[in-house]
Every structure is written in structure tokens, then in C-alpha cells.
C-alpha positions as CSV (number, residue, x, y, z in Angstrom):
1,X,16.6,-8.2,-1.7
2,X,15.9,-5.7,-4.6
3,X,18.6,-4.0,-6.6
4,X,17.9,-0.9,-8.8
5,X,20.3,-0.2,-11.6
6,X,20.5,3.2,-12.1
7,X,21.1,3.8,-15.8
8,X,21.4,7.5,-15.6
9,X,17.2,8.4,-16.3
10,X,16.2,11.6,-14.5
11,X,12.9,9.5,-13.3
12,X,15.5,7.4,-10.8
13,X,15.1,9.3,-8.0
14,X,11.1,9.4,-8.3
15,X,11.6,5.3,-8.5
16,X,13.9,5.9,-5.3
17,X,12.1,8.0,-3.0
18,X,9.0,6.0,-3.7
19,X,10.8,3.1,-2.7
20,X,12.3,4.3,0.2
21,X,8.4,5.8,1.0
22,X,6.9,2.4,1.2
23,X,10.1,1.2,2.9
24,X,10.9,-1.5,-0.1
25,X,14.2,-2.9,1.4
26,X,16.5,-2.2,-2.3
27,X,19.9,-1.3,-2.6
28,X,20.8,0.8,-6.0
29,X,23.5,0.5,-8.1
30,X,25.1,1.8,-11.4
31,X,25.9,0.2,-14.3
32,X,30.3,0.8,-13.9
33,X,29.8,-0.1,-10.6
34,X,27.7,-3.2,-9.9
35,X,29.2,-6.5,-9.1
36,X,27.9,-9.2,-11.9
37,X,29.1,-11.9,-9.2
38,X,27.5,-11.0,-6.9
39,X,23.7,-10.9,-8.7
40,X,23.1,-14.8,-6.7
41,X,22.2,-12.5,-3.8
42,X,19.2,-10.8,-5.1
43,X,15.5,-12.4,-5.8
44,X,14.4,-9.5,-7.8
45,X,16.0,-6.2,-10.0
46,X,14.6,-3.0,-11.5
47,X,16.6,-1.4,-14.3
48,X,15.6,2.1,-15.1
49,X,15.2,4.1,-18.2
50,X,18.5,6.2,-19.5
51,X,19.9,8.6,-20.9
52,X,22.6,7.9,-23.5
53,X,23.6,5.3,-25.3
54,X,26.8,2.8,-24.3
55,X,27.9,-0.1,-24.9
56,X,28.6,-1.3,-21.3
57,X,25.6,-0.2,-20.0
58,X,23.6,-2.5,-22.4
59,X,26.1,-5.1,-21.8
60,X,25.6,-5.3,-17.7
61,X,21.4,-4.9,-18.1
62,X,21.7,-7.6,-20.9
63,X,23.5,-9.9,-18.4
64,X,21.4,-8.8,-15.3
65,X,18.0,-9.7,-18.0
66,X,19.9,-13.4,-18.5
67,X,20.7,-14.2,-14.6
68,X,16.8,-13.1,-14.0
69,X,15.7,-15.8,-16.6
70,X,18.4,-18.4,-15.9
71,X,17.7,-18.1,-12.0
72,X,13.9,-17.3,-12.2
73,X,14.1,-13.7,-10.2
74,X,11.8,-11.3,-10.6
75,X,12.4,-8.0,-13.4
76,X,10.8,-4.8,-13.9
77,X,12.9,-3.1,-17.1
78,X,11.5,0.5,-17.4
79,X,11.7,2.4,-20.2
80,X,15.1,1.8,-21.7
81,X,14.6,-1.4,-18.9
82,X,12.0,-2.9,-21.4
83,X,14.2,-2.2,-24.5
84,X,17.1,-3.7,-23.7
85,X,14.5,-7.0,-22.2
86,X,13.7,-7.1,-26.1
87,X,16.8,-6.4,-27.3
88,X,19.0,-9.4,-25.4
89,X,16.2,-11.8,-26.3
90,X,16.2,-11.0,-30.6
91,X,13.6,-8.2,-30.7
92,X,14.3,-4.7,-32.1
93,X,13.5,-1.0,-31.5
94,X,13.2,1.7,-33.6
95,X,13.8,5.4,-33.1
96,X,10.6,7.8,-32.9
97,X,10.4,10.5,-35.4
98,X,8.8,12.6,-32.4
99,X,9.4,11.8,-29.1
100,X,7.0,11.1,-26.8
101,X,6.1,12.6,-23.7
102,X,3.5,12.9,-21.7
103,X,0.1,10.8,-20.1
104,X,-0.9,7.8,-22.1
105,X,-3.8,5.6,-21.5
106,X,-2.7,1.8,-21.3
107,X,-5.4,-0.8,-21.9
108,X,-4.5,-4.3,-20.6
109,X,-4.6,-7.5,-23.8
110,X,-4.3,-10.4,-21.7
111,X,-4.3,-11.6,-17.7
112,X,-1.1,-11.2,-16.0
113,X,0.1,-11.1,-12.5
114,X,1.2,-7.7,-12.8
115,X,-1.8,-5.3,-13.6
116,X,-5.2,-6.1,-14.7
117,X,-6.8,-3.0,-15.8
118,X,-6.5,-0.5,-17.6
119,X,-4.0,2.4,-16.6
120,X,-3.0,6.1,-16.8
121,X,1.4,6.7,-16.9
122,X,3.2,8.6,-17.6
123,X,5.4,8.6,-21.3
124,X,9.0,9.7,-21.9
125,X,11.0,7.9,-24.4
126,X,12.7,8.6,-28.0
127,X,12.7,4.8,-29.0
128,X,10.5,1.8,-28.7
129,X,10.1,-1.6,-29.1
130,X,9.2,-2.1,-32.4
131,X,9.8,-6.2,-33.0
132,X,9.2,-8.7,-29.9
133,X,11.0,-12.0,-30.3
134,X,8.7,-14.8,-29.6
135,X,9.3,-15.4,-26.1
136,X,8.3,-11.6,-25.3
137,X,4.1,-11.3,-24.9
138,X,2.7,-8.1,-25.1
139,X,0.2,-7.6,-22.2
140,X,-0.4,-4.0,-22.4
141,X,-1.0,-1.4,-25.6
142,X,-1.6,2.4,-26.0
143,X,-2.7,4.6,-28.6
144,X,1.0,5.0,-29.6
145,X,2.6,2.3,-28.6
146,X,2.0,-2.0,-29.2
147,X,4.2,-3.1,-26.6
148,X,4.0,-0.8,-23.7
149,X,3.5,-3.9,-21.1
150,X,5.6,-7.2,-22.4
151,X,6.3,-10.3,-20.1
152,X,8.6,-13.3,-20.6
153,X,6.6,-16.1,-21.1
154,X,5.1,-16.9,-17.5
155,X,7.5,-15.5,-15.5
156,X,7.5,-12.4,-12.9
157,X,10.0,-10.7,-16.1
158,X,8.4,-8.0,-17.4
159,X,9.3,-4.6,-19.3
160,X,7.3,-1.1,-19.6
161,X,7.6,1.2,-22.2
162,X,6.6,3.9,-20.1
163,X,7.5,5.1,-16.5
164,X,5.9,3.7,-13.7
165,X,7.4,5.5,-10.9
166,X,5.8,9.0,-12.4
167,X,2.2,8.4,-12.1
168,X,-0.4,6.2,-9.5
169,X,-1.1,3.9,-11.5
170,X,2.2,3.2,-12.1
171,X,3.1,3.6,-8.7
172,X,0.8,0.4,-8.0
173,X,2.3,-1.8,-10.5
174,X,5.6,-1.2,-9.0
175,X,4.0,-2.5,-5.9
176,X,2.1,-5.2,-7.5
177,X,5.7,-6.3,-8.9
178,X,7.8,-6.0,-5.7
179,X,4.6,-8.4,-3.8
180,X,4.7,-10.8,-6.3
């Protein structure tokens, strides 16, 4: 079983009604509300981008990002997902002087199980990764971005800068992920 945390982005509902469109089995939860007990009972999670910054929201993805890599389950962090991937494992982000919005081309560095060409998305964030700790590999690059694809190490963990649920491309890389 899937569980979406829902931390507040106004892409969610995009991620959800796609979802729900090729009948993904999932159930969603927020941040305040989901049950860090009970995380045993799900293979794979996909946190979502945001919308402001707090503490306990970073402190219930970070912990969600640890169970995934303690327990081997699948991760997809969007956005703010991929961040905070960085962020619980030493890496850093940096706030944009600009904030960027809009299509981006991603071009692929290295094989992965996710997504092997390149790929038109869909942008919309005010910070990025700007330091991966060494455990992080970047698998996918833009024009604007050095770390709009990252993975941890071999696993099915992986983060994206940008969001997948707005664009066709991205679209199939959320499948790719929940197949995998």
C-alpha cells in the first residue's frame, strides 16, 4: 500500500486525481495527522511539495525518509519531498533569488530504474538542493538545476526537484515508481 503525505502543495490534488485515474490503491495523509507507528504497513510513500515552512512537518517527512531506508520501501519526495531526502541525510538547500516556475527540460546522467530519458516537467519551487551528502546520486540535471533527479544509493528512494504529477512525462515516472 501507498501513502501520500500531503504537505500542503497546491499540486496534491493533481498527484491525487492521477492516482485515483490509474486506480493506484494509496491512502493520503497529513503531516499532524499521520500515525509514525503505524508506517510497518506501507511498502512505498510519496511526500509532496509544500507550502510553508514548520518544524513538524520536516520532522514527520524526515522520519517517514528514515523508516524508507531502514525498512527498504520505496520513496518518491517531490519538490519540497526531495529537499527534505537531502536534508535528513547532511545535504543543504539554498533559497533561489528568483523562483522558478515553469517547463524545464531534464536530461538523464546515469541509468536508473526510474526514468531513462530525457524529460519535459513541469517547475515550481523557491528553494533547491544545493549540497547532496554522499549517499545522494544525482541522476537527472536541468539548465537550472544540478540535482533535479537524486536516488539513495541503489535503492527505489528517490527525490525530484520538480513536479511530476503536472506534466506527461512526469506522469510516467510516477508510474514507473509505483511498478517498481
Amino acid at each position: 500500500m501507498l501513502l501520500v503525505i500531503d504537505n500542503g502543495s497546491i499540486y496534491t490534488n493533481n498527484l491525487i486525481d492521477f492516482l485515483k485515474n490509474k486506480k493506484i490503491t494509496f491512502e493520503k495523509q497529513t503531516p499532524d495527522l499521520v500515525n509514525l507507528e503505524s508506517l510497518h504497513v506501507y511498502n512505498s510513500f510519496i511526500l509532496s511539495g509544500r507550502r510553508k515552512n514548520e518544524k513538524k512537518i520536516n520532522e514527520v517527512n524526515s522520519k517517514i525518509i528514515n523508516h524508507a531506508i531502514k525498512k527498504n520501501k520505496k520513496l518518491l519526495g517531490i519538490c519540497y519531498g526531495a529537499e527534505i531526502l537531502a536534508l535528513t541525510l547532511g545535504g543543504t538547500i539554498r533559497k533561489l533569488d528568483l523562483p522558478q516556475k515553469g517547463n524545464e527540460q531534464i536530461r538523464i546522467q546515469r541509468e536508473n530504474s526510474l526514468y531513462n530519458s530525457n524529460l519535459q516537467v513541469f517547475e515550481s519551487h523557491g528553494f533547491e538542493i544545493s549540497k547532496l551528502p554522499s549517499i545522494l546520486l544525482s541522476i537527472g540535471e536541468s539548465e537550472n538545476c544540478k540535482f533535479e533527479i537524486i536516488q539513495y544509493g541503489q535503492k527505489p528512494i528517490f527525490g525530484t526537484q520538480f513536479h511530476p504529477e503536472m506534466s506527461d512525462d512526469g506522469k510516467n515516472l510516477i508510474l514507473k515508481f509505483c511498478s517498481l
